[in-house]
C-alpha positions, 0 to 999 in steps of 0.5 A, a space after each residue: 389188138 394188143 402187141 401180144 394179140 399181135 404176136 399170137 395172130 400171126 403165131 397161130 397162123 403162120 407158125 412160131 418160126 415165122 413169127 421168130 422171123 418177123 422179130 428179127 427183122 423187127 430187130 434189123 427195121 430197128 437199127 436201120 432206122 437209126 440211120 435213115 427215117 424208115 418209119 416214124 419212131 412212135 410207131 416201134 410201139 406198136 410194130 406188130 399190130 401198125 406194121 407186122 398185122 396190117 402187112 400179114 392181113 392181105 395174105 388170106 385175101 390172096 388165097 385163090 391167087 394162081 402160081 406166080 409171084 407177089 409184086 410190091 409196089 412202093 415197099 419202103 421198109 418192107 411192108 407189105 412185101 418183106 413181111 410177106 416174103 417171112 411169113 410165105 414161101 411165094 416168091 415176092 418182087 418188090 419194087 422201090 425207087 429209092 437206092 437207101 430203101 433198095 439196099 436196106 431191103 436187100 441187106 435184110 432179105 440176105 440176112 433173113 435167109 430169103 434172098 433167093 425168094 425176095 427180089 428188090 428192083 431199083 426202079 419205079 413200077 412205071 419202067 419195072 419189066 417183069 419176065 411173068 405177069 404177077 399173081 398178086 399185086 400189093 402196094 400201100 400208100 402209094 398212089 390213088 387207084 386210077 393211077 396205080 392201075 394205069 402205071 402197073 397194068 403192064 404187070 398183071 393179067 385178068 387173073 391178077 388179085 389186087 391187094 391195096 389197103 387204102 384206109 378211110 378213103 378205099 370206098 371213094 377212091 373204088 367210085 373214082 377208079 369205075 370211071 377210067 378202070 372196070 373189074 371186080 372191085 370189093 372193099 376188105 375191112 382191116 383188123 387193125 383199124 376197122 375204120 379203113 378199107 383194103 380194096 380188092 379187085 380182079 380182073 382190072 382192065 381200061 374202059 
């Protein structure tokens, strides 16, 4: 997938003001990343198929997801979360510990116009206490799935979509996780690297 394969992927789905959206917080991550490291440089290259693509994927995946908002764990830069929040009009709650990350996010949420719809909590998904269980539940790269699942279960219900892009290793971390977790554990082939998994999984609960 090209950057204009890219472009028109989430063009044709979600619409060009969306896509005008995405571009400029392409514009902001930019800028931003003069100031701190918030991705690596190399991958500007290929913004829209490593970052804007690979965040936008998970949002059909979360299709028969009830009403309630979208949790992002470990958000960063803004991937998945922020790009969520551009391309849908769900309410998104990202969660990062890290004060620069929380304030660049902020800033760019305020400066998108979604600010009333994308919340950023300063905190770690550990002590993070949602005032409504999520719908949904995202993170990328952040942590093995039996520990992901221990620190936010407090977060979901049994109807929760977990939606956790895992690369190479989604296969083997769903075997380690079946030992501790039970649930409905499947593994979605990324559009972007087909060689990578996203795991999804419902109905997550201790054995």
């Amino acid at each position: 997938m090209t950057e204009d394969d890219a472009r028109d992927w989430i063009e044709n789905r979600f619409g060009v003001p969306r896509g005008t959206l995405l571009e400029r917080f392409g514009a902001i991550l930019r800028e931003e990343s003069a100031r701190q490291n918030l991705i690596s440089a190399a991958s500007f290259e290929a913004l829209w198929t490593r970052h804007f693509v690979d965040s936008a994927q998970l949002i059909p995946l979360a299709e028969e997801a009830g009403e309630g908002v979208w949790l992002d764990i470990g958000t960063g830069a803004g991937m998945p979360g922020l790009v969520v929040a551009l391309l849908i009009d769900r309410p998104v709650v990202m969660v990062e510990p890290r004060i620069r990350r929380v304030e660049f996010l902020r800033a760019a949420a305020q400066a998108l116009g979604i600010a009333d719809r994308a919340i950023v909590e300063h905190c770690k998904v550990e002590t993070c206490k949602p005032k409504h269980r999520a719908a949904i539940i995202s993170a990328r790269a952040v942590a093995a799935l039996p520990d992901l699942f221990r620190s936010a279960a407090h977060c979901a219900e049994s109807s929760t979509i977990w939606l956790l892009p895992k690369g190479r290793s989604a296969q083997s971390e769903v075997e380690a996780a079946r030992a501790k977790w039970q649930g409905a554990f499947h593994v979605e082939p990324s559009i972007t690297q087909p060689e990578s998994g996203i795991v999804v999984a419902r109905k997550v609960r201790p054995r």
